[in-house]
The first five atom37 places (N, CA, C, CB, O) and aatype in JSON, in Angstrom:
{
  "aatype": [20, 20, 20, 20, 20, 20, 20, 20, 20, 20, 20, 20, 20, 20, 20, 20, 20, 20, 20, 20, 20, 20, 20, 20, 20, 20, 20, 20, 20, 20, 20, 20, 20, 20, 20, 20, 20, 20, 20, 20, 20, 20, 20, 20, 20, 20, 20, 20, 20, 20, 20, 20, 20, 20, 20, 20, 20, 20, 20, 20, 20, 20, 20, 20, 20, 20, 20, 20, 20, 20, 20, 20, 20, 20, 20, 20, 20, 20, 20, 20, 20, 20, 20, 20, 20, 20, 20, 20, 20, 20, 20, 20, 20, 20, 20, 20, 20, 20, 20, 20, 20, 20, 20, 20, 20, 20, 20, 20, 20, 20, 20, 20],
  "atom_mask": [
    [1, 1, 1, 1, 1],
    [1, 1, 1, 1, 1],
    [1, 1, 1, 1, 1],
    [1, 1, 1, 1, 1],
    [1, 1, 1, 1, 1],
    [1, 1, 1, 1, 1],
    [1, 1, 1, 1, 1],
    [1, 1, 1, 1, 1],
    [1, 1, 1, 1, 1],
    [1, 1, 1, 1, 1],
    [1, 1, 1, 1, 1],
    [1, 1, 1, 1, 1],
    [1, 1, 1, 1, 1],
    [1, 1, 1, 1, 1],
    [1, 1, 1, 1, 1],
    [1, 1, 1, 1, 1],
    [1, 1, 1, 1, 1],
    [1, 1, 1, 1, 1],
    [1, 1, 1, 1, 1],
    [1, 1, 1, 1, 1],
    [1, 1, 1, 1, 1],
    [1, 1, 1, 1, 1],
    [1, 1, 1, 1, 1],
    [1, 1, 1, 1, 1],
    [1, 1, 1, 1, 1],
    [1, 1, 1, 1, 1],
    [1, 1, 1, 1, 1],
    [1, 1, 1, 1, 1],
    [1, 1, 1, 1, 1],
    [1, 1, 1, 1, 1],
    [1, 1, 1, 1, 1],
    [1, 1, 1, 1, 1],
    [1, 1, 1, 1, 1],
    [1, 1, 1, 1, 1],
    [1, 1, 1, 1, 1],
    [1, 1, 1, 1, 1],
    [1, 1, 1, 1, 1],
    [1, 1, 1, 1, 1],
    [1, 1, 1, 1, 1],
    [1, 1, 1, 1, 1],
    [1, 1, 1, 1, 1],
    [1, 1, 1, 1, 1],
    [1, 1, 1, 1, 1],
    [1, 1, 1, 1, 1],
    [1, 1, 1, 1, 1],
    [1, 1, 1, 1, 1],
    [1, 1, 1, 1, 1],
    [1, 1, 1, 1, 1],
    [1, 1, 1, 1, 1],
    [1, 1, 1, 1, 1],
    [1, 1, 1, 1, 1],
    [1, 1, 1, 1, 1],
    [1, 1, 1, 1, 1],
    [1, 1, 1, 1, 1],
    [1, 1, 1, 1, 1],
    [1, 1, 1, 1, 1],
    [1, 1, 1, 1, 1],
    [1, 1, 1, 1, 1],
    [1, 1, 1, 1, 1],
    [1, 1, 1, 1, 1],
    [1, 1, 1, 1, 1],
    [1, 1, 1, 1, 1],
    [1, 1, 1, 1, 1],
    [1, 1, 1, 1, 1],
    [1, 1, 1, 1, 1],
    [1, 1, 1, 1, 1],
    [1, 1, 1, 1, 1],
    [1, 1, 1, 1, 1],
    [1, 1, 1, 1, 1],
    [1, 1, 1, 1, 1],
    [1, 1, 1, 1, 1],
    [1, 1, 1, 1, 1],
    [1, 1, 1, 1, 1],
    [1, 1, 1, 1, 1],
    [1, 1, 1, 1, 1],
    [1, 1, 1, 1, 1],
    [1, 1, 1, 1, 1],
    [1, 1, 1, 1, 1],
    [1, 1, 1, 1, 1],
    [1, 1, 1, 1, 1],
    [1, 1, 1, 1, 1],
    [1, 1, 1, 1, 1],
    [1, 1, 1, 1, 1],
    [1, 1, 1, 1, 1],
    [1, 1, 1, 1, 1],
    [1, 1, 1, 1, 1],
    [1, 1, 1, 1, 1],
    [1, 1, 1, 1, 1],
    [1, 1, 1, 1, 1],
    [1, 1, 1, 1, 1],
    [1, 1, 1, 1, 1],
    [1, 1, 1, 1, 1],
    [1, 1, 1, 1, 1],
    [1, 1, 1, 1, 1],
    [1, 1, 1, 1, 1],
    [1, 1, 1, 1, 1],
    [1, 1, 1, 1, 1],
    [1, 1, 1, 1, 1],
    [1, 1, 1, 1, 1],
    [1, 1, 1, 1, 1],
    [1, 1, 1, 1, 1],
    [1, 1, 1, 1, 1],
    [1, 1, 1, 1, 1],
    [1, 1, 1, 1, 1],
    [1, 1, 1, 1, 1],
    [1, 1, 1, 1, 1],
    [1, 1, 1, 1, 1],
    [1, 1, 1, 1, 1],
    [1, 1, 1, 1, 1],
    [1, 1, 1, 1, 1],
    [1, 1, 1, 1, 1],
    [1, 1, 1, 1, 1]
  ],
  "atom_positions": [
    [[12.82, 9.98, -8.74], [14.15, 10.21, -8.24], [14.88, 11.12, -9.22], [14.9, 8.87, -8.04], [14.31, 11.6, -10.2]],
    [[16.25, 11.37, -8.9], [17.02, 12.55, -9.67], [17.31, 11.73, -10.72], [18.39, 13.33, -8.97], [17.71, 10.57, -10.59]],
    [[17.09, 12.4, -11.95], [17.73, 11.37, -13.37], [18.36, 13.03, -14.11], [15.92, 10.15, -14.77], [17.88, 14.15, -14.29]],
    [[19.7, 12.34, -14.37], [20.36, 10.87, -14.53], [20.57, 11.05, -12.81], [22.09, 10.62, -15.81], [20.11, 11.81, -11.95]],
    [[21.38, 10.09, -12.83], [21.42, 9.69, -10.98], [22.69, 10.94, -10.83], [22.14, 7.42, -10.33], [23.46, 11.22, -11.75]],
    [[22.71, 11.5, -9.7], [23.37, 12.5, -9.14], [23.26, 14.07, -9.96], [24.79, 11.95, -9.05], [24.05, 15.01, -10.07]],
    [[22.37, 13.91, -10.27], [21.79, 15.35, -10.98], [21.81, 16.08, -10.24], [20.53, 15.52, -11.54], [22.33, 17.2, -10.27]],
    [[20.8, 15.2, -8.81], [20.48, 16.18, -7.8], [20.31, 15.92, -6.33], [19.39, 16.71, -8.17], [19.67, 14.96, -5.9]],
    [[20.91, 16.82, -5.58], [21.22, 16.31, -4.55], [20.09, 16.1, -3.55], [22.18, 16.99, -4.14], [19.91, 15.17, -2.76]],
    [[19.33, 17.29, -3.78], [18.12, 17.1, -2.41], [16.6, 17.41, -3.38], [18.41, 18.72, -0.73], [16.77, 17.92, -4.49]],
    [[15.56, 17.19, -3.06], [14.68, 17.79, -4.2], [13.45, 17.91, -2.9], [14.32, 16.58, -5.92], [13.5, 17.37, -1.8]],
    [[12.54, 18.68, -3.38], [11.23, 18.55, -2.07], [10.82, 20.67, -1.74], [12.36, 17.39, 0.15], [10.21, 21.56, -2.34]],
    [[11.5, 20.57, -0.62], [11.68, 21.47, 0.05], [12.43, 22.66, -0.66], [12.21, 20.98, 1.09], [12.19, 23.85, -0.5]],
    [[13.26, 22.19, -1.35], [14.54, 23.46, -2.2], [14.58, 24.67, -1.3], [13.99, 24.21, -4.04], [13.97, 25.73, -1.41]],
    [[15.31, 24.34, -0.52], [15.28, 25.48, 0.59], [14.46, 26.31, 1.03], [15.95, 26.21, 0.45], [14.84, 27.31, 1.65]],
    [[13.04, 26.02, 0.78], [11.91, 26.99, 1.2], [11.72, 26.34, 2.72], [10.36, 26.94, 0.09], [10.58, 26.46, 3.16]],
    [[12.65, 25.68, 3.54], [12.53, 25.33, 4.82], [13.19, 26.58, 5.93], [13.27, 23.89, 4.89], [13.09, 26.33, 7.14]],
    [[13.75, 27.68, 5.56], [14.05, 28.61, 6.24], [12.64, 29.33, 7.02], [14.85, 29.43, 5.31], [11.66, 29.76, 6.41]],
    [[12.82, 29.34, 8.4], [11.56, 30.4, 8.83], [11.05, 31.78, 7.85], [12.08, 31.09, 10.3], [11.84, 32.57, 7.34]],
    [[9.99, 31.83, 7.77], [9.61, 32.97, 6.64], [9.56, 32.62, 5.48], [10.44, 34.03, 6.52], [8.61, 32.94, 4.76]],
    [[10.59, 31.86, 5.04], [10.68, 31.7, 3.49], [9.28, 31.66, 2.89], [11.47, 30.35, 3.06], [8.86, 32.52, 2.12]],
    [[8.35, 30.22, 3.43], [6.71, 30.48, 3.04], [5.98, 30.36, 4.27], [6.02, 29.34, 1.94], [5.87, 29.3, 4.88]],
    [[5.67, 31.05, 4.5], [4.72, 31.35, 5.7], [3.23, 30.43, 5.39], [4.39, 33.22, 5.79], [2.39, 30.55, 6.28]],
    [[2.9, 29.63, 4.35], [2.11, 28.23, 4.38], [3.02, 27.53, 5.0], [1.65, 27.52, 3.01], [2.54, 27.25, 6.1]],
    [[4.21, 27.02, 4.88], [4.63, 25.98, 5.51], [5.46, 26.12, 6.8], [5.24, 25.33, 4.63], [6.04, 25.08, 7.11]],
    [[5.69, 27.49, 7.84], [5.85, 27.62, 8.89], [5.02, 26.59, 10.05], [5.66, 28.86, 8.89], [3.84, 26.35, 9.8]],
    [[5.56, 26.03, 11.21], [4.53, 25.39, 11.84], [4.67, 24.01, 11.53], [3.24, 25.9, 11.48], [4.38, 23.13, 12.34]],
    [[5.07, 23.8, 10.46], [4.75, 22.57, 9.6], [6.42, 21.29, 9.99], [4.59, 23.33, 7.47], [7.57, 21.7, 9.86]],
    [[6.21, 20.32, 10.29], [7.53, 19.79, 10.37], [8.49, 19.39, 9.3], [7.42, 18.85, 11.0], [7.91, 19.23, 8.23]],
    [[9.57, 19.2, 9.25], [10.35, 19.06, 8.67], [10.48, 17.87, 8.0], [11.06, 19.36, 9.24], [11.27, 17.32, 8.77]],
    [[10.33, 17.23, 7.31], [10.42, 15.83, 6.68], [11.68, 15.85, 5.92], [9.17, 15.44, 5.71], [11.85, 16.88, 5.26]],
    [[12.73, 14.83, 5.86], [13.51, 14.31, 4.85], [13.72, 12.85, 4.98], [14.73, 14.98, 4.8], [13.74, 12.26, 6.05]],
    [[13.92, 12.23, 3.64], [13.85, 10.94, 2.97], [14.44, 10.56, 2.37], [13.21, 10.67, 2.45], [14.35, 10.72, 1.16]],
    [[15.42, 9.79, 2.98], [16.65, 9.31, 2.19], [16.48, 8.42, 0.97], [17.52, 8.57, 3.1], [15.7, 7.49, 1.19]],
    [[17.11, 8.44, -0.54], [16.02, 7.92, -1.26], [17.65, 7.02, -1.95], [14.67, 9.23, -2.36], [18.73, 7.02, -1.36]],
    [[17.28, 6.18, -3.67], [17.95, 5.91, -4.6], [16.86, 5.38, -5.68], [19.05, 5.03, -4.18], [15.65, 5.26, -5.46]],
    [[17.37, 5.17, -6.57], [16.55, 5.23, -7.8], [16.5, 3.7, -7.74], [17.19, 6.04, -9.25], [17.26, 2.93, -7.16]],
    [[15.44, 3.47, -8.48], [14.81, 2.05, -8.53], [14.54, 1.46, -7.53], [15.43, 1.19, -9.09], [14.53, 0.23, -7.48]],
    [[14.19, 2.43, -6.29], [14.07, 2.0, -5.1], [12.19, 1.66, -4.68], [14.89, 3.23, -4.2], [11.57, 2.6, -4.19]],
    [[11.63, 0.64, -4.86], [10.38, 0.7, -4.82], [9.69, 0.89, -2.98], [9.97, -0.68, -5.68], [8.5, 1.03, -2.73]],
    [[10.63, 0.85, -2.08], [10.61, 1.33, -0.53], [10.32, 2.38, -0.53], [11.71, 1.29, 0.29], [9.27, 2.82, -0.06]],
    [[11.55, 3.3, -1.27], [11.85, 4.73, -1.15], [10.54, 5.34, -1.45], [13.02, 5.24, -2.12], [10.07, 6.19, -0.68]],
    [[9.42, 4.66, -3.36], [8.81, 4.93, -3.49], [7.06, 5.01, -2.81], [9.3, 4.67, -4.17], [6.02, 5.63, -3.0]],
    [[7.64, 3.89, -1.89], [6.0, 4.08, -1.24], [6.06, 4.58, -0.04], [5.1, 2.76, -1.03], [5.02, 4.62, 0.61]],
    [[7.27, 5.06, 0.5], [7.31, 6.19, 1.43], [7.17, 7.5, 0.87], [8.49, 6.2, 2.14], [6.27, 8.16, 1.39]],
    [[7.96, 8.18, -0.29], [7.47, 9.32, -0.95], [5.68, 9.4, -1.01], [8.18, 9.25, -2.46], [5.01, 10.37, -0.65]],
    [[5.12, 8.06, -1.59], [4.05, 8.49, -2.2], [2.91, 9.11, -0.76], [3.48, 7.08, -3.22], [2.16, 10.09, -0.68]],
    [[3.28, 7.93, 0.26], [2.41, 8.24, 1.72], [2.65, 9.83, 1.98], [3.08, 7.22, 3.25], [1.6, 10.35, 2.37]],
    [[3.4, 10.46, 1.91], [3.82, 12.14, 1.97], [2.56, 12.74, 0.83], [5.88, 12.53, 1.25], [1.61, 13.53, 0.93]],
    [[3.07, 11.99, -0.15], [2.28, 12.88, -1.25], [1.23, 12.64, -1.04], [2.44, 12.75, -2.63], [0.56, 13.56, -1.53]],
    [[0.29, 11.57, -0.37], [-1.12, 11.26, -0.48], [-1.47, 11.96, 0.88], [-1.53, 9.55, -0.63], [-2.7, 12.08, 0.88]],
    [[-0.91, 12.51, 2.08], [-1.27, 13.27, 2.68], [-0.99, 14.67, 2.36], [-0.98, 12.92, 3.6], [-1.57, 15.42, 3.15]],
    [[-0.18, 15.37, 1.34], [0.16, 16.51, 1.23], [0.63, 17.05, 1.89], [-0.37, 17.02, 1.01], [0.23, 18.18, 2.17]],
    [[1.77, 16.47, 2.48], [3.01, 17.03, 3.26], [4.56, 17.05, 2.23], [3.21, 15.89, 4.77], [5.39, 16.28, 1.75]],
    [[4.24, 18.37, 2.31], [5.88, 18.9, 1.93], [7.3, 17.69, 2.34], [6.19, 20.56, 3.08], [7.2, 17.3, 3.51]],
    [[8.21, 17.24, 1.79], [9.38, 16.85, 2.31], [10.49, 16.92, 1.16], [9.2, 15.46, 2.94], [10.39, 17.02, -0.06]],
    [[11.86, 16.79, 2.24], [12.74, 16.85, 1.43], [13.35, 15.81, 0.74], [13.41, 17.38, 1.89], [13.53, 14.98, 1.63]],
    [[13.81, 15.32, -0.35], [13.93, 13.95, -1.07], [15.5, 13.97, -1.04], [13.16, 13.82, -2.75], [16.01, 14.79, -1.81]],
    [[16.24, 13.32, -0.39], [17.89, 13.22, -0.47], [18.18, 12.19, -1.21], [18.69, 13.04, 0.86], [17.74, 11.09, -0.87]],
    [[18.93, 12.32, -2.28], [19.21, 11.41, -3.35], [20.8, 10.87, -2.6], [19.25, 12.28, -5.12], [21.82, 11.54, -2.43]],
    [[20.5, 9.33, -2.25], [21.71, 8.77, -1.42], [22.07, 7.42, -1.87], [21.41, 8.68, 0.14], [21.91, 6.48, -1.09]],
    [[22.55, 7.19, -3.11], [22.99, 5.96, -3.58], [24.28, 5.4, -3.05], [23.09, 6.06, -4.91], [25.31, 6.07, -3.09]],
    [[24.25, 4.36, -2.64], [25.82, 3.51, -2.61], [26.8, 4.21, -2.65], [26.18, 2.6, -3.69], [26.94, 4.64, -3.79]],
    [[27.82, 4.65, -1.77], [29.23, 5.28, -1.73], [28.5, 6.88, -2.19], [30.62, 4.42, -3.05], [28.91, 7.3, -3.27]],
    [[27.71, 7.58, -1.62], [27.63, 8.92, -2.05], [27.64, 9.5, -0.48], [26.22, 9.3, -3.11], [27.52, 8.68, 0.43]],
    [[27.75, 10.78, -0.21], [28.13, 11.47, 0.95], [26.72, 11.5, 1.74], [28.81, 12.98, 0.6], [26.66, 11.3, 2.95]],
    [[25.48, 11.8, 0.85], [24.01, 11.65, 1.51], [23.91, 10.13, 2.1], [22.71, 11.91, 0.27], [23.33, 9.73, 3.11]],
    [[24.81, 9.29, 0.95], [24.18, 7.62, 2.38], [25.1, 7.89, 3.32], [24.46, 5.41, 1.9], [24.23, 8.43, 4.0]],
    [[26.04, 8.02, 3.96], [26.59, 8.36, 4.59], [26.81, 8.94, 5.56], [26.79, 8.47, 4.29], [27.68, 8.71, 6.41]],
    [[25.82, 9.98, 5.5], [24.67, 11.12, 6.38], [23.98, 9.83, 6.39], [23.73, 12.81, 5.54], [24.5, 8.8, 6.79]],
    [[23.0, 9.91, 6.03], [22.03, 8.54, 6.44], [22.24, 7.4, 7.37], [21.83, 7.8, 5.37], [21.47, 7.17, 8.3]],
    [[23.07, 6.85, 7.15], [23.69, 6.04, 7.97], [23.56, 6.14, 9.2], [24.74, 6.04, 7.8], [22.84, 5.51, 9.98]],
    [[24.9, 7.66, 9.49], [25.14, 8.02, 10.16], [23.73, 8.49, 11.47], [25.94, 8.69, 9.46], [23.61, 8.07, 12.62]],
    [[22.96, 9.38, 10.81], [22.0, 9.97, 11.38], [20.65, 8.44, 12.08], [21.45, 11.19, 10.01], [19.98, 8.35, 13.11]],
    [[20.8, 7.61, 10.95], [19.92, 6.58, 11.17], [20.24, 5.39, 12.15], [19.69, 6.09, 9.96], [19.69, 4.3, 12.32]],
    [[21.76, 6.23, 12.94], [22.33, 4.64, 13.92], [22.72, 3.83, 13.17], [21.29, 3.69, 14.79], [22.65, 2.71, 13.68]],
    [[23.17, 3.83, 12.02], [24.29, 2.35, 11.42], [22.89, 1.89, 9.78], [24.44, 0.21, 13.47], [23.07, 1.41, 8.66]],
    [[22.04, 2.22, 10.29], [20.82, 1.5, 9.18], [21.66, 1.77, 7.93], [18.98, 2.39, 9.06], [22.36, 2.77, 7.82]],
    [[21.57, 0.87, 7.03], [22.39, 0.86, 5.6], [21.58, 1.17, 4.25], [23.03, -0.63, 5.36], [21.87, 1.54, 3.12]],
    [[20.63, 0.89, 4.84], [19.47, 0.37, 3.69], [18.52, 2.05, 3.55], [18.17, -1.38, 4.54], [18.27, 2.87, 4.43]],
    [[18.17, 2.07, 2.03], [16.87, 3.65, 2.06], [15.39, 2.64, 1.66], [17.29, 5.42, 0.16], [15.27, 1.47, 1.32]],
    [[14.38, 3.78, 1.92], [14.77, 4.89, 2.79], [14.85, 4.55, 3.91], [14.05, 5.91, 2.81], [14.52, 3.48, 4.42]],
    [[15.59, 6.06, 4.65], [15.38, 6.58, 5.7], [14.8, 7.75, 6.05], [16.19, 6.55, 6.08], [15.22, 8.87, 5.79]],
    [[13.47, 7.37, 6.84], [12.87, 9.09, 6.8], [13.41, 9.47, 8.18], [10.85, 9.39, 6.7], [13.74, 8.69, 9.07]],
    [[13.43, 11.22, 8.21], [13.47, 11.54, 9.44], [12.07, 12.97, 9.63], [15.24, 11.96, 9.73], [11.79, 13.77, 8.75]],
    [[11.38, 12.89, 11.1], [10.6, 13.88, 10.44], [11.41, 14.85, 12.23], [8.32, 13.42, 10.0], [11.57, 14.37, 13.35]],
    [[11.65, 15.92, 11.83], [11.72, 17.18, 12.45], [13.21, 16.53, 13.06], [10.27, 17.74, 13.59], [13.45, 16.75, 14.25]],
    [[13.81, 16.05, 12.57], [15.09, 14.91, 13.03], [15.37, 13.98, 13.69], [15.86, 15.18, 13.44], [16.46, 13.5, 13.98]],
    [[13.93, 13.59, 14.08], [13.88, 12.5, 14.61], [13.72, 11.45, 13.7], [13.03, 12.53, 15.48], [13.12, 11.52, 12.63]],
    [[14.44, 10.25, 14.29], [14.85, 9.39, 13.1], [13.61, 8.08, 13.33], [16.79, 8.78, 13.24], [13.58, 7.46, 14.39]],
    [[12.61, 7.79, 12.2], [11.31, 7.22, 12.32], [12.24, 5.92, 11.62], [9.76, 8.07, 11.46], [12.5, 5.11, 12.51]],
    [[12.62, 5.65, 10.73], [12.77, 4.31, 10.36], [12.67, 4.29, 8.83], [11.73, 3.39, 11.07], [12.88, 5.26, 8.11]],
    [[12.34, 3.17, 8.47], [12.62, 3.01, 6.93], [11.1, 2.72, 6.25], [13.8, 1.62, 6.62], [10.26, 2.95, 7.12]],
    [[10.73, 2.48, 5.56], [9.55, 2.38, 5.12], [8.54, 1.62, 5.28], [9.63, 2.36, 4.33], [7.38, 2.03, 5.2]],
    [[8.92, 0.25, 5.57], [7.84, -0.67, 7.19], [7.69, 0.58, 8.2], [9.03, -2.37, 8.43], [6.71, 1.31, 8.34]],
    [[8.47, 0.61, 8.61], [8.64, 1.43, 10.36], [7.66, 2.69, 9.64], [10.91, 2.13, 11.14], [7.35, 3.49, 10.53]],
    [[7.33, 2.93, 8.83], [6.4, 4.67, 8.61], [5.27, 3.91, 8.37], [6.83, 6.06, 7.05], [4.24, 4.09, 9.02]],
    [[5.36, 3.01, 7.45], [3.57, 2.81, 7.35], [3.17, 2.43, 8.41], [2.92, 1.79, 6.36], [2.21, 2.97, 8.95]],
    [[4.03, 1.07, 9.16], [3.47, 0.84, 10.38], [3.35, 1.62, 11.36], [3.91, 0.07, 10.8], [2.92, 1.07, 12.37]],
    [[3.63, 3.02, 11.47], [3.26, 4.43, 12.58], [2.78, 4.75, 11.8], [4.16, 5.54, 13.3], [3.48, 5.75, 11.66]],
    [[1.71, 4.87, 10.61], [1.24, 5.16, 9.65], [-0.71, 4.71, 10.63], [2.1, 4.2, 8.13], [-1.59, 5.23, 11.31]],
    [[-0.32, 3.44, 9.98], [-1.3, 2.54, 10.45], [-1.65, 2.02, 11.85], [-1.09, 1.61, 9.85], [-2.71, 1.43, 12.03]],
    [[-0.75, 2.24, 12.87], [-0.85, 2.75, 14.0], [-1.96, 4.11, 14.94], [0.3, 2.99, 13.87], [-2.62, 4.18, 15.97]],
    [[-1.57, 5.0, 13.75], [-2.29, 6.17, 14.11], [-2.03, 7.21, 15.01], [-3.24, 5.83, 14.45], [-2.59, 8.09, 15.66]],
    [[-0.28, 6.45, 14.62], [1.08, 7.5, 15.04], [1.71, 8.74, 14.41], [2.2, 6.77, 15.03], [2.11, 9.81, 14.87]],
    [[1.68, 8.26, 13.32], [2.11, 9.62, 12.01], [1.16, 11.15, 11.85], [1.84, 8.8, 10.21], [1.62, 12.27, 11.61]],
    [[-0.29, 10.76, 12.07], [-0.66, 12.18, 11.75], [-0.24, 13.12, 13.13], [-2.41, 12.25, 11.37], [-0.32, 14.35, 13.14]],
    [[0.04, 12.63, 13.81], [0.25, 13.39, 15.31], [1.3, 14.48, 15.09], [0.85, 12.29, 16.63], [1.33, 15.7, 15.16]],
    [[2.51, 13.11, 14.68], [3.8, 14.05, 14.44], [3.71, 14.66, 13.4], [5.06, 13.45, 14.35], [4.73, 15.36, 13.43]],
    [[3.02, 14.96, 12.2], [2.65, 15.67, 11.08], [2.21, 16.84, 11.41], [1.79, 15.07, 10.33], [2.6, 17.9, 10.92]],
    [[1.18, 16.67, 12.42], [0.96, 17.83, 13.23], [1.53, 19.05, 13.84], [0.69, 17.49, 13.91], [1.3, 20.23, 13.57]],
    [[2.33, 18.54, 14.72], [3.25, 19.14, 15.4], [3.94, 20.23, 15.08], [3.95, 18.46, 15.61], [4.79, 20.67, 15.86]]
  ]
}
């Protein structure tokens, strides 16, 4: 996560999500992950990204900050991180991914 806490606002992607920007990751969907530090949820949703090698964006959204807030908002009321969303569709919190994980729901939309 961002250390010290609010260092940083988004981390992952750093704006290389514009069309063109990298033409490896054109095609590719959009991932962001609402996160906070000492969050061991947050962390085993990051790591499932990293163990497939999918790019995403990491939104640093602690308690009273404008990213939980967005989160919230975007997630229907959910309070709690993470929250992933992939291409903006809103998947759930970190049960809800492994279990479309382990389903044999997730590589589809990874796909896409």
């Amino acid at each position: 996560m961002c250390s010290p806490p609010g260092a940083c606002r988004t981390r992952g992607w750093n704006g290389l999500d514009a069309p063109g920007a990298r033409p490896d990751l054109d095609g590719m969907p959009k991932i962001e992950i609402y996160v906070q530090d000492f969050c061991p949820y947050c962390a085993r949703a990051v790591a499932l990204f990293q163990k497939k090698g999918i790019p995403f964006e990491e939104k640093y959204a602690p308690h009273g900050s404008a990213n939980r807030a967005e989160a919230v908002e975007r997630s229907g009321g959910r309070t709690t991180v993470p929250q992933v969303f992939i291409d903006g569709r809103h998947i759930g919190g970190s049960d809800d991914l492994l279990a479309l994980d382990r389903a044999g729901k997730l590589d589809p939309l990874l796909a896409a």
